[in-house]
C-alpha positions in Angstrom: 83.8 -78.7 133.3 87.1 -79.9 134.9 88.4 -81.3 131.7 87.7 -78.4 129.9 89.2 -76.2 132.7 92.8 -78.6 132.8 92.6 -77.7 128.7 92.1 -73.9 128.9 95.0 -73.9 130.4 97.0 -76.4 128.8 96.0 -74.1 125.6 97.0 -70.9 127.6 100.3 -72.0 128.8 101.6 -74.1 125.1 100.0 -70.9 123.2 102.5 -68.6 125.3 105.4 -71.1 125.1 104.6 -71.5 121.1 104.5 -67.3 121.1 108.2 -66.8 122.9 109.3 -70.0 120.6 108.3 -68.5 117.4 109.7 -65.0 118.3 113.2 -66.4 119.4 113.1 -68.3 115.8 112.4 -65.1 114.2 113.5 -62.6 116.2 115.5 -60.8 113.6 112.2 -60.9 111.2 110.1 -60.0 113.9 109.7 -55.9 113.5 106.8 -55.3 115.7 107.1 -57.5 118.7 104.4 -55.8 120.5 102.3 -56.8 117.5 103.3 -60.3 117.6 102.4 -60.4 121.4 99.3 -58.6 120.6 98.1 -61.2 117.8 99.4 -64.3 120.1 97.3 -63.2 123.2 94.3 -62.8 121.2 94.4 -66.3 119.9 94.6 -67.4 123.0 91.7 -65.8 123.7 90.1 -66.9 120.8 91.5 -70.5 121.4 89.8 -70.4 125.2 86.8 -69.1 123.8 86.2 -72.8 122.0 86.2 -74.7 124.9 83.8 -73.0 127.4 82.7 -73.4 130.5 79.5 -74.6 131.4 78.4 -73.4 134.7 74.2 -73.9 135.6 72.9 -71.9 133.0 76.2 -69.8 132.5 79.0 -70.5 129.9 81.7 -68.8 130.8 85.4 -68.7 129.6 88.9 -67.8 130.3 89.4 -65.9 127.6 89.6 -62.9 130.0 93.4 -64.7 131.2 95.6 -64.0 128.2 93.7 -60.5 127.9 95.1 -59.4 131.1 98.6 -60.3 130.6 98.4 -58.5 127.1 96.6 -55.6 129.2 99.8 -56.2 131.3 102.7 -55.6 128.5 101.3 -53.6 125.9 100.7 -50.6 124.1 96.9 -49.1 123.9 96.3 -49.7 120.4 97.6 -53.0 120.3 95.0 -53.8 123.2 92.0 -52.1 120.8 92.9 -54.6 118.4 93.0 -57.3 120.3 89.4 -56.6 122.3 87.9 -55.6 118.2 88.7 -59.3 117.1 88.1 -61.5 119.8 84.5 -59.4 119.8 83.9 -60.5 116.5 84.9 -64.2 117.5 82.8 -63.8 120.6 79.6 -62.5 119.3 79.8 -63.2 115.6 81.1 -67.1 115.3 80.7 -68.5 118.9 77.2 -66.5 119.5 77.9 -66.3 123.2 76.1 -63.7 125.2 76.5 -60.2 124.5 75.8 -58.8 128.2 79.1 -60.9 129.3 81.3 -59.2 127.0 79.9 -56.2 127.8 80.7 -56.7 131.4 83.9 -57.4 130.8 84.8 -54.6 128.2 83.7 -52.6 131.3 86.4 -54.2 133.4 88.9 -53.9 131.3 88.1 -50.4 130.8 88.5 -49.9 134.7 91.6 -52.0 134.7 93.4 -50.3 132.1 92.7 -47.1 134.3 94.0 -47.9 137.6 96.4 -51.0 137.1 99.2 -48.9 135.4 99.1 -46.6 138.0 99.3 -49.3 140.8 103.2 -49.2 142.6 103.7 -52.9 143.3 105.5 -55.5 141.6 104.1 -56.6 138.4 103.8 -60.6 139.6 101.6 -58.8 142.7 99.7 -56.7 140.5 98.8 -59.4 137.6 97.9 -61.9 140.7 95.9 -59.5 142.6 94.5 -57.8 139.5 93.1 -61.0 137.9 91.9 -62.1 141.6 89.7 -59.0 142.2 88.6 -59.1 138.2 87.2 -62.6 139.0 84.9 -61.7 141.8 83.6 -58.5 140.2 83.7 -60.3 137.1 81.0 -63.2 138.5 79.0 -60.9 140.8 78.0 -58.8 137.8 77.0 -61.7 135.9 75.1 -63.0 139.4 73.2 -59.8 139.1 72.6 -58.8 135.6 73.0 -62.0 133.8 71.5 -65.3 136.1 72.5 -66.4 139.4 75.6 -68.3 140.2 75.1 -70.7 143.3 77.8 -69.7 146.2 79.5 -72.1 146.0 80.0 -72.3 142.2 81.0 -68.6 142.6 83.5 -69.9 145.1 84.6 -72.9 143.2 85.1 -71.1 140.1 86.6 -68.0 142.0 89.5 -70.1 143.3 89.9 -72.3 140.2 90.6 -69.2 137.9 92.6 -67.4 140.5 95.0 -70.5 141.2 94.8 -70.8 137.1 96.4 -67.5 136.6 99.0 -67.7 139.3 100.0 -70.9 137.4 99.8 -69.9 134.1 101.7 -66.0 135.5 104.9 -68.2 136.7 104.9 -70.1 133.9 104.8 -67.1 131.5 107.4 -65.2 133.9 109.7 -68.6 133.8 109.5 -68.7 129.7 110.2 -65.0 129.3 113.5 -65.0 131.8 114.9 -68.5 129.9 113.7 -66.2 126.4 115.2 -63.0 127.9 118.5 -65.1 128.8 118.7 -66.9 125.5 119.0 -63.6 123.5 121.1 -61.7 126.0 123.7 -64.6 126.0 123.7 -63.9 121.6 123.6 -60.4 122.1 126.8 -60.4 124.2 128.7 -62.8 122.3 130.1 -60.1 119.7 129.1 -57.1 122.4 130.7 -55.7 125.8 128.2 -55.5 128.4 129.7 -52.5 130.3 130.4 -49.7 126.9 127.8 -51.6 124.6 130.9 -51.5 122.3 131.9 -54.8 120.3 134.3 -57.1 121.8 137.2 -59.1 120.0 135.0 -61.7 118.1 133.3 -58.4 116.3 136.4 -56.9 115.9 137.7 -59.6 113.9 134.5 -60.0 111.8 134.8 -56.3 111.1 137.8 -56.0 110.2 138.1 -59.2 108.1 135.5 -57.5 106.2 137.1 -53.9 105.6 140.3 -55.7 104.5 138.4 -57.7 101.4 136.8 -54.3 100.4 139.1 -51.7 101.2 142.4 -51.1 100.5 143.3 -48.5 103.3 142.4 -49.2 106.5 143.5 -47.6 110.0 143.6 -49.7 113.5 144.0 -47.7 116.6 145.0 -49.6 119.9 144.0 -47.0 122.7 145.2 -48.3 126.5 144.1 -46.5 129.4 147.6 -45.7 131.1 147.9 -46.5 134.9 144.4 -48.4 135.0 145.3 -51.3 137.4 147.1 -48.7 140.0 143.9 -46.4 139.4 141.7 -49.6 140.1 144.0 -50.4 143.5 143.3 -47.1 144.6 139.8 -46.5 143.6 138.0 -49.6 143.8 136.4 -51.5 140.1 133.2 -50.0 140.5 135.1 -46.6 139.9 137.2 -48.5 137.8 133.8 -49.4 135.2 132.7 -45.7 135.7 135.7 -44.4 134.0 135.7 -46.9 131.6 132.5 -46.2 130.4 133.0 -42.4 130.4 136.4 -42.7 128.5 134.3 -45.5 125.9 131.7 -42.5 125.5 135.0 -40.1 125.0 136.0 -42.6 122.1 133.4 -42.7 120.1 132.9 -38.7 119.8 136.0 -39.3 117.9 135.0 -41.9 115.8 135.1 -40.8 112.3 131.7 -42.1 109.7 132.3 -45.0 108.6 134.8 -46.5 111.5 133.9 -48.8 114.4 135.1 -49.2 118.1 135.4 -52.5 120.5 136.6 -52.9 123.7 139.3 -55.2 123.4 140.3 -55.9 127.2 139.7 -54.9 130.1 141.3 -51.3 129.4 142.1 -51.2 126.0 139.8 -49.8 122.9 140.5 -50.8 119.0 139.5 -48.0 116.6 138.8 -49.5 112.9 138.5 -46.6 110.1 138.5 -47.4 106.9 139.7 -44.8 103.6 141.4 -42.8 105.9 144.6 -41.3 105.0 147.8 -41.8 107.3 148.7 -38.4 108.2 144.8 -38.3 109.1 144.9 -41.4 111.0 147.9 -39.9 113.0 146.4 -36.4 113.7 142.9 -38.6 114.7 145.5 -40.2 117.3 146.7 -37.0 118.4 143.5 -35.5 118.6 142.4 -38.5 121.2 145.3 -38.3 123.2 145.3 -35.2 124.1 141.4 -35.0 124.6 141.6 -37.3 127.0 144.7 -36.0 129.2 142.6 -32.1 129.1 139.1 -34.0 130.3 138.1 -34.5 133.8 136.7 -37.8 134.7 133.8 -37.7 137.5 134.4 -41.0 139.4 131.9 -40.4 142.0 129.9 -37.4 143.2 132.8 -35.5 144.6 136.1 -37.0 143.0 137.5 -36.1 139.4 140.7 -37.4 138.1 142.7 -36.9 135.4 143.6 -40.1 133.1 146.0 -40.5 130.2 146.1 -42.8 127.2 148.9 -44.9 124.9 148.3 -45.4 121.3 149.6 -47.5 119.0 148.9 -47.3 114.7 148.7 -50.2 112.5 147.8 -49.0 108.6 147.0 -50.9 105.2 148.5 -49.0 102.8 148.6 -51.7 100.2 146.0 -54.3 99.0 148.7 -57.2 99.8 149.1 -56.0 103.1 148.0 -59.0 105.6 145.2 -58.4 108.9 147.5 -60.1 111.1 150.7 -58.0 110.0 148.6 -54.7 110.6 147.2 -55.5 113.9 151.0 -56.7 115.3 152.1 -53.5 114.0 149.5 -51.3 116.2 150.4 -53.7 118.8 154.0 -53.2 118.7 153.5 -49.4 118.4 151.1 -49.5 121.6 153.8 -51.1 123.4 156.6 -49.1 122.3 154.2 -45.9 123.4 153.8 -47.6 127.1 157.4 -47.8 127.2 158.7 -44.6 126.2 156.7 -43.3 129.0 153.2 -43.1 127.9 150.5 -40.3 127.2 151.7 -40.4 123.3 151.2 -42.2 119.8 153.5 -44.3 117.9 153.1 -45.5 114.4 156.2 -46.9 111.7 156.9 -44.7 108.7 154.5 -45.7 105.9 156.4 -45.9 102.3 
């Protein structure tokens, strides 16, 4: 029994490892995660089911483990599914009894209704959850199935509960390191603050639109004043009006264009097939959008914030990236200092 106890949960806790490993591996061909939880969990169910427990006349298992976490973290149907095939493994390959599935359908039932609805941290509620599932679990099988000695019910209580705390921290360990592993990808070519790309997707974009376009329009957009507006107001004012002027940006952000956050209060505006004089009155249009809005940056305070924009445009096909983007940075500074709040841009033709 205790060697096939140590291997349910070897099985349980390489099973969830294999699941996060896979999904990382094919995370972008991976549509329906919930699904790909769903079918993982219920192999490990399956996979507990072949190695039972033998306890006095009862075999039990700890399929019921890998259940609850799915119960845990998943959608309804996706729980149906799982319950309909590890029944037909249950009853129709491993022939084990059909009261104790039963019993625990029952359970499940009940947990599914008043877990969710439960207001305590979700390491609390899987701990206590699977705890109290346990004992209810083994007294109906004392009294509707045969009698479990005390201290079996004991024994076996405190096994499985230490079991799932085990296998719970392992499972909450491999889904932070997960978690972090695709955050840390995710926020390589993206801004965590605006959610807008940052200079390494700026470049990749715009290498691309200069091989397949032949006009293409970069806006440089710097937030005026920021670092005295940051010494007065404090950085956590200073992100809230960065994020509401990043929001203010992309309402201007013609089909087919893309915005990045290139430092800390400058925005690049990528457009591609858009004409010059439309590129310039899209410049004026922003400018003066943002000196007529009011930015909340708190509950009670609104200010009013200006912005500088400098043009870069490819107007030919032999026109180079780097020779467009010093041009919209030479205009940007030009705008700062000629006293800011305007756009500059160099004659095209």
């Amino acid at each position: 029994m205790i060697i096939n106890f140590i291997l349910n949960i070897a099985l349980i806790i390489s099973g969830i490892y294999v699941f996060y490993r896979l999904q990382y591996k094919f995370r972008k061909g991976v549509k329906n995660p919930l699904l790909f939880q769903s079918l993982m969990m219920t192999a490990l169910a399956v996979l507990s089911l072949m190695v039972p427990l033998h306890i006095g006349d009862v075999t039990l298992s700890l399929y019921y483990i890998p259940m609850i976490l799915l119960f845990l973290h998943n959608k309804i149907p996706y729980k149906i599914l799982s319950i309909a095939i590890v029944f037909l493994f249950y009853h129709f390959l491993f022939q084990y009894d059909l009261i104790q599935f039963v019993i625990f359908l029952v359970l499940m039932v009940l947990y599914q209704m008043i877990v969710p609805f439960i207001k305590t941290p979700r390491t609390s509620i899987i701990i206590l959850s699977s705890g109290l599932f346990t004992v209810v679990y083994l007294i109906t099988l004392y009294i509707f199935v045969t009698p479990i000695s005390d201290k079996t019910l004991v024994a076996f209580f405190l096994s499985s509960l230490c079991a799932t705390i085990f296998i719970l921290l392992v499972y909450e360990d491999i889904n932070r390191t997960f978690n972090f592993f695709i955050n840390r990808e995710k926020y390589k070519y993206y801004d965590r603050l605006t959610k807008l790309g940052n200079v390494k997707m700026f470049d990749r974009f715009i290498d691309k639109l200069f091989k397949e376009e032949e006009n293409v329009s970069i806006l440089l957009i710097d937030i005026d004043n920021f670092k005295f507006f940051n010494d007065i107001n404090g950085y956590d004012s200073g992100d809230e009006l960065i994020k509401q002027i990043a929001r203010l940006l992309k309402n201007h952000l013609p089909t087919g264009g893309e915005m990045f956050r290139s430092t800390g209060e400058e925005f690049s505006m990528v457009i591609p097939n858009l004409s010059f004089d439309q590129t310039v009155r899209l410049g004026e249009a922003i400018r003066y959008t943002v000196e007529h809005t009011k930015f909340h940056i708190d509950d009670t305070h609104v200010v009013n914030m200006t912005v500088s924009i400098g043009i870069g445009y490819k107007s030919t096909q032999t026109m180079l990236k780097k020779d467009v983007i010093r041009q919209a940075d030479n205009m940007l500074f030009a705008a700062k200092k000629q006293g800011q709040n305007r756009i500059m841009f160099a004659p095209v033709g």
